[in-house]
C-alpha positions in Angstrom: 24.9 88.4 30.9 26.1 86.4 28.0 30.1 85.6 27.7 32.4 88.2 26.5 35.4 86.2 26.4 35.5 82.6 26.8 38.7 80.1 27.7 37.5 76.4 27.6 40.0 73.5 28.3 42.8 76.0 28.0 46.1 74.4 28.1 49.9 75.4 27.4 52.7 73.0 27.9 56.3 74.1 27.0 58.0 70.8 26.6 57.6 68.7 29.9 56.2 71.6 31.5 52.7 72.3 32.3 51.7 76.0 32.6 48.2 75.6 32.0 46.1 72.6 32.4 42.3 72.5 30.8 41.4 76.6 32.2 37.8 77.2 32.1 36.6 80.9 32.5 34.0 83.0 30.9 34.6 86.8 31.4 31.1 88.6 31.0 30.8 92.1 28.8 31.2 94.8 31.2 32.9 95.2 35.1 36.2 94.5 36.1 37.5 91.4 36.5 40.4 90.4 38.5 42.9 87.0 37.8 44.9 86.3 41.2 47.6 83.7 42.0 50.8 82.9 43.4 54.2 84.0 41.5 54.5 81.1 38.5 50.8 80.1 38.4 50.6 81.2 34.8 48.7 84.3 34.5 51.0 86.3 32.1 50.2 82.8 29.6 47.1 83.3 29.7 47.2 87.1 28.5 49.4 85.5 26.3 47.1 83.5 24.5 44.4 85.7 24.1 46.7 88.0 22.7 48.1 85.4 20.1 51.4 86.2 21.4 51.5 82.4 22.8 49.6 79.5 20.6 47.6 77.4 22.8 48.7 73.8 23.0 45.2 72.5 23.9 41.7 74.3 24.0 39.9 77.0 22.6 39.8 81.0 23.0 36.6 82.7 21.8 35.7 86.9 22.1 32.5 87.3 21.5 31.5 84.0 19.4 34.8 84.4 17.5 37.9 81.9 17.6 40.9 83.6 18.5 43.1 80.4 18.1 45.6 80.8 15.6 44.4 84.4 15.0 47.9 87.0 14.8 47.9 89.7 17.3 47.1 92.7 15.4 44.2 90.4 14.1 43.1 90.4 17.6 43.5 93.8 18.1 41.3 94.3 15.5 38.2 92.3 16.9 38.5 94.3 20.0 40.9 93.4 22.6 43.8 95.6 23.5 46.7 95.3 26.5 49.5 96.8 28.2 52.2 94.9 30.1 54.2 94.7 33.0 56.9 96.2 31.3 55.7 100.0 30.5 56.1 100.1 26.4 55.6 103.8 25.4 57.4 105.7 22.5 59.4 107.9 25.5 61.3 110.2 22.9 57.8 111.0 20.9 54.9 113.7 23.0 51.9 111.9 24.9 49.9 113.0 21.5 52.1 110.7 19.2 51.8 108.0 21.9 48.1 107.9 21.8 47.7 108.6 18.1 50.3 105.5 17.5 47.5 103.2 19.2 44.8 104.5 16.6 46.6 103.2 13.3 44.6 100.8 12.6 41.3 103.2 13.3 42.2 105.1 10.6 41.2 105.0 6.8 43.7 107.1 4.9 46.8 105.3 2.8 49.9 105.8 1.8 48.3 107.8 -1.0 46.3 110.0 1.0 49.4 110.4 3.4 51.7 111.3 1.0 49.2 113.8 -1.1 48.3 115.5 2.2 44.6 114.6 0.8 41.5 116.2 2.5 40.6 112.3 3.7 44.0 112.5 5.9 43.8 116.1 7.2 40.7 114.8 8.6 41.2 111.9 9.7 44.4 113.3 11.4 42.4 116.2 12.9 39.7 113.4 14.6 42.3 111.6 15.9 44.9 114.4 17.7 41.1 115.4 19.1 39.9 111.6 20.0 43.9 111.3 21.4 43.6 114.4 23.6 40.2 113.4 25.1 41.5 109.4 26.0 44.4 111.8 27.8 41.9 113.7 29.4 40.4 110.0 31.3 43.8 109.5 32.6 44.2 113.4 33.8 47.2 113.5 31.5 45.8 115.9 28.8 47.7 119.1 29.9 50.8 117.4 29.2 49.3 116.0 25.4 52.7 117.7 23.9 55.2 116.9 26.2 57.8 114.3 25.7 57.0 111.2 27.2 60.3 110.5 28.8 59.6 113.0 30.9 56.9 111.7 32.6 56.5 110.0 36.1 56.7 106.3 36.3 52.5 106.5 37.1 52.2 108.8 34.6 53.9 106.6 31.7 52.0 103.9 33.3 49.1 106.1 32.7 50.0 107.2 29.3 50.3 103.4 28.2 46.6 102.7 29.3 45.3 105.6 27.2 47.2 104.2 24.0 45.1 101.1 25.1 42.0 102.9 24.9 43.2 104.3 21.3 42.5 101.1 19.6 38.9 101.4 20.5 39.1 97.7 22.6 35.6 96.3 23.6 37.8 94.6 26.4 41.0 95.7 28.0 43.4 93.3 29.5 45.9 95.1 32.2 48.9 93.0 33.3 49.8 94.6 36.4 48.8 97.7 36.2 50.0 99.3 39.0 53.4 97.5 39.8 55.9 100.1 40.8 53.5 102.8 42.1 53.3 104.2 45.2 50.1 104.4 47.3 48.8 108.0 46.2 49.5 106.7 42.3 47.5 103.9 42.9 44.9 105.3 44.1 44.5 107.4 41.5 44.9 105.1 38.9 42.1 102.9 40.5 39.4 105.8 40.7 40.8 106.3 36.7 40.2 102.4 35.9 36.4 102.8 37.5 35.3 105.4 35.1 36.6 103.5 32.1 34.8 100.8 33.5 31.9 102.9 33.9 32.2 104.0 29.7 31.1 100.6 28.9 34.9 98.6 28.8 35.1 95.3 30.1 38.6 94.9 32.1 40.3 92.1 32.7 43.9 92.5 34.8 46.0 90.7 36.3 47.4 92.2 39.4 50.2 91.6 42.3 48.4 94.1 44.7 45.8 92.0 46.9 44.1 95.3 48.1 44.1 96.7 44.4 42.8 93.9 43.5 39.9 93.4 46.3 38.9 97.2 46.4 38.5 96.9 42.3 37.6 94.3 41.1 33.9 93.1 41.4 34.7 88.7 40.3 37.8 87.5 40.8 39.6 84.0 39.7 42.5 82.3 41.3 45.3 80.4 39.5 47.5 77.9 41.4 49.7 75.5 39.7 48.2 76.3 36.2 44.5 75.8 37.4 41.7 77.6 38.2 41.0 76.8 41.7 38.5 79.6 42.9 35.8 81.8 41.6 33.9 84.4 43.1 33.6 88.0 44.7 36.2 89.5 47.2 34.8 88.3 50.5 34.6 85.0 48.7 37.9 84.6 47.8 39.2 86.0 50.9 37.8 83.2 52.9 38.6 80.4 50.3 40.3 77.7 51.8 42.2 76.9 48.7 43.2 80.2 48.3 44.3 80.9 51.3 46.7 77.7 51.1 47.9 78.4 47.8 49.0 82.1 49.3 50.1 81.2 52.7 51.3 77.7 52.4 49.1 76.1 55.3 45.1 75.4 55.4 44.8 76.5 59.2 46.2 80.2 58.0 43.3 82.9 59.0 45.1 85.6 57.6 43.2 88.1 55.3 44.7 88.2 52.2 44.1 91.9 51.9 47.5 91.1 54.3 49.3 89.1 51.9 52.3 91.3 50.5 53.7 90.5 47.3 52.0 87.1 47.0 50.5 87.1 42.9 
């Protein structure tokens, strides 16, 4: 299966600081995809960079033959990559609707003209989107709430909500930074057996995720960062019994633990 996203000799320094040193990965179109390591490894700068929030100081990003390096983030929105973030970033005084339908503004092919005239083009567009919005809703079981404020949602819920808006840009690969940071066990799993049937629509995900048994019971290839370098590739069992993983989590080689055990440690 050909390359979907590719990172080659991805580096970022800031200053005298070395976050990333010469990152190789290729992310194939379609499964899920996990990125592991220990708290500072530089995960987050790497969503960074293929989101052009973060201009790489050596290397080269590519989605699907295209360069993103030096692209703008909308640009790469665009192209087909969309993201949420640790921090949940959702409209709270605006309805789950509005939320959604925020994420499709770039989908849409009315103006200012159009808008202002209340021309046939924008009553429907407007009409394909509120119905497009309401079905993404429907994925994450939120859709009987499509009118509600968002504020007055759950914390999974909004967490929820913000992966729909995702969805609303019509991504061909989704990047979740922690997904389920803050969650309890029940909206966890929920949100897992949610991320499989988007998986299963044809997405490609890539997240980044503290939660070790998230993370193993989702994601079919995993990579682990350590010190800004990739140090491990491969399936769950694989990574569970690497011995360079298990140092880089547990501090010592000799360390049997499973890392389905390991607390807290990405």
């Amino acid at each position: 299966m050909s390359a979907s996203l590719r990172l080659t000799s991805l580096s970022r320094h800031f200053g005298g600081l070395k976050v990333l040193q010469d990152v190789n990965l290729e992310i194939p179109q379609g499964g899920i995809f996990g990125l592991i390591g220990p708290n500072g490894a530089g995960k987050t700068t790497v969503f960074n960079l293929i989101t052009g929030l973060l201009a790489p100081t050596g290397g080269s990003i590519e989605f699907n033959g295209q360069s993103l390096t030096g692209r703008k983030p909308h640009d790469i929105t665009r192209l087909g990559i969309a993201r949420t973030f640790q921090n949940i970033r959702i409209f709270k005084e605006m309805s789950l609707l509005e939320n959604v339908m925020v994420g499709m503004h770039a989908q849409l092919s009315y103006g200012p003209v159009g808008l202002l005239a209340s021309s046939g083009l924008f009553r429907s567009e407007e009409k394909r989107a509120r119905e497009r919005a309401r079905e993404l809703l429907s994925w994450v079981r939120l859709d009987h709430k499509a009118l509600e404020q968002a504020d007055n949602l759950s914390y999974g819920e909004q967490r929820k909500l913000e992966l729909a808006r995702a969805l609303a840009t019509n991504p061909k690969l989704l990047l979740l930074d922690e997904p389920v940071a803050g969650m309890n066990s029940t909206e966890k799993t929920e949100l897992m057996h949610e991320i499989r049937n988007i998986s299963a629509r044809g997405y490609t995900i890539f997240m980044i995720e503290h939660d070790m048994r998230f993370v193993m019971g989702l994601c079919g290839d995993i990579a682990v960062l350590n010190f800004g370098r990739i140090i491990a590739r491969g399936d769950p069992d694989t990574i569970r019994q690497d011995p360079q993983v298990i140092e880089a989590y547990l501090g010592r080689e000799d360390d049997e633990a499973s890392l389905d055990n390991v607390k807290g440690a990405a």
